[in-house]
C-alpha positions in Angstrom: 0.0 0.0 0.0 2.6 2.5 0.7 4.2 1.7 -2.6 1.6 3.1 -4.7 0.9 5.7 -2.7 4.5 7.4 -3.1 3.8 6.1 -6.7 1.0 7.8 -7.4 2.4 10.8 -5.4 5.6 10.8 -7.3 3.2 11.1 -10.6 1.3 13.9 -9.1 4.5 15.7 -9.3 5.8 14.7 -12.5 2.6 15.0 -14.7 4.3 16.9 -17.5 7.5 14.9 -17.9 5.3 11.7 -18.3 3.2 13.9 -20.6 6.5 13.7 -22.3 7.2 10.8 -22.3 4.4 9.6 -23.9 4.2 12.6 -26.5 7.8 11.3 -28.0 5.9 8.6 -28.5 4.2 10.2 -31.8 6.7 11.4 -33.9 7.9 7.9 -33.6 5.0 6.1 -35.1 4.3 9.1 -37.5 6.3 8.2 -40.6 8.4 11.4 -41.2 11.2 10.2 -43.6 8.3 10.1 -46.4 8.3 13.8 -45.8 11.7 14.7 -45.5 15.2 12.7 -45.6 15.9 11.3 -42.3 17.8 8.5 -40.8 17.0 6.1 -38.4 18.5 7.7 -35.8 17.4 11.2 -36.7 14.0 10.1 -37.1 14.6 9.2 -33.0 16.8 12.1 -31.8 12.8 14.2 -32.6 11.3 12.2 -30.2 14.0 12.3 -27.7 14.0 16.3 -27.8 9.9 16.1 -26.8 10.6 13.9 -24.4 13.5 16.3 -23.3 10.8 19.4 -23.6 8.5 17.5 -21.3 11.4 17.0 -18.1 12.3 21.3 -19.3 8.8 22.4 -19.0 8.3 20.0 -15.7 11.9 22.0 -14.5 10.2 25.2 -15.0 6.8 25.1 -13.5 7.2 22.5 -10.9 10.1 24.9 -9.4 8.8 26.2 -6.4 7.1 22.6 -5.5 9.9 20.6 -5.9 13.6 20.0 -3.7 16.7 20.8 -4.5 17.4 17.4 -5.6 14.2 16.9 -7.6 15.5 20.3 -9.5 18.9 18.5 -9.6 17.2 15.6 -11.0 15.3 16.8 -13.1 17.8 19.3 -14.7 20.0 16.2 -15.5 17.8 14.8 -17.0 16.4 17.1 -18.9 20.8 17.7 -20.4 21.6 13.6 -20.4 18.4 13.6 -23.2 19.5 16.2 -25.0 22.4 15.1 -25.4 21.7 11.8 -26.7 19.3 13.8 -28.9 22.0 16.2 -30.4 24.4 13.5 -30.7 22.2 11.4 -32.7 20.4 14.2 -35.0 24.3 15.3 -35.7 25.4 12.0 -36.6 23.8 10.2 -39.2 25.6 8.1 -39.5 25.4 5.9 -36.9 22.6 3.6 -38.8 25.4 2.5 -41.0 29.1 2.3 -39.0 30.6 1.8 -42.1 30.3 5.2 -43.3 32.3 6.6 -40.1 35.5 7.8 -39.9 38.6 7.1 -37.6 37.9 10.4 -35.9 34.3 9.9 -35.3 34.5 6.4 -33.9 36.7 8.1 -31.2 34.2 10.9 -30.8 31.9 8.0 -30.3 33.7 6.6 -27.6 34.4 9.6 -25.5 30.4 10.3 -25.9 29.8 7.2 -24.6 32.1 7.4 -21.7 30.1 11.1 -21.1 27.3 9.4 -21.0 27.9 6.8 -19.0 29.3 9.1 -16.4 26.2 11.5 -16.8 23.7 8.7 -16.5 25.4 7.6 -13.3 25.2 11.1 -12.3 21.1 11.5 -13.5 20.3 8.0 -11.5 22.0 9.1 -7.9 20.1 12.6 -8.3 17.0 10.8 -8.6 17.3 7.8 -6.2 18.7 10.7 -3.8 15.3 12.1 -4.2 13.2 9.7 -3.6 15.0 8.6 -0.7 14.6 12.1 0.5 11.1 12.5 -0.3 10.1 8.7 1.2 12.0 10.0 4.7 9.8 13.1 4.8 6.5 11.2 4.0 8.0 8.6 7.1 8.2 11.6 9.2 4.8 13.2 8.4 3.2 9.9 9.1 4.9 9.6 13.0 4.1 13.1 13.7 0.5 11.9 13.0 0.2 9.0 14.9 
């Protein structure tokens, strides 16, 4: 029971970054490359950047509501899918590894090893988070009794 209560209180919060996440959704079932030249990867770096617009816009008007480390959290997040969104719209090709260069499979690498380090840095923020919003729920529930 308290499970999805903090659940369902954790998507109180977050409404517009799950509104996100399921508006990248569409441009990923609409079938843009019949409309304009696009790779594979392009075609997912658009949905990426609504999904990024959803955590922005959540950043923004959940500001006052939210902690430090849910501003934290949600700031990462907001650059770690960027990024993966720039990276992919800016490298096309990616579909097709063939087509790269010495220098660009290097770049590769040191993106990856960016983004493994910013992911690790996006997951602590937001286990931090919930661990500090659980405590306070804890708390407000012994005051009570």
């Amino acid at each position: 029971m308290g499970f999805l209560r903090d659940l369902r209180e954790q998507i109180r919060h977050q409404e517009i970054a799950l509104a996100g996440l399921v508006l990248g959704i569409v441009p990923m079932l609409l079938p843009l490359q019949h409309y304009m030249p696009l790779a594979r990867f392009q075609h997912r770096a658009i949905s990426l950047m609504v999904i990024a617009c959803g955590f922005f816009l959540q950043t923004i008007i959940g500001w006052r509501y939210v902690s430090r480390w849910g501003r934290t959290a949600l700031i990462l997040s907001t650059i770690f899918i960027t990024s993966v969104a720039s990276y992919l719209w800016q490298n096309p090709w990616l579909s097709n590894l063939d087509l790269a260069t010495e220098r660009q499979l290097v770049e590769l690498g040191f993106f990856k090893g960016f983004m493994f380090f910013l992911l690790f840095s996006v997951s602590f923020t937001w286990f931090t988070w919930t661990y500090q919003r659980h405590r306070a729920i804890d708390a407000a529930e012994k005051e009570r009794t």
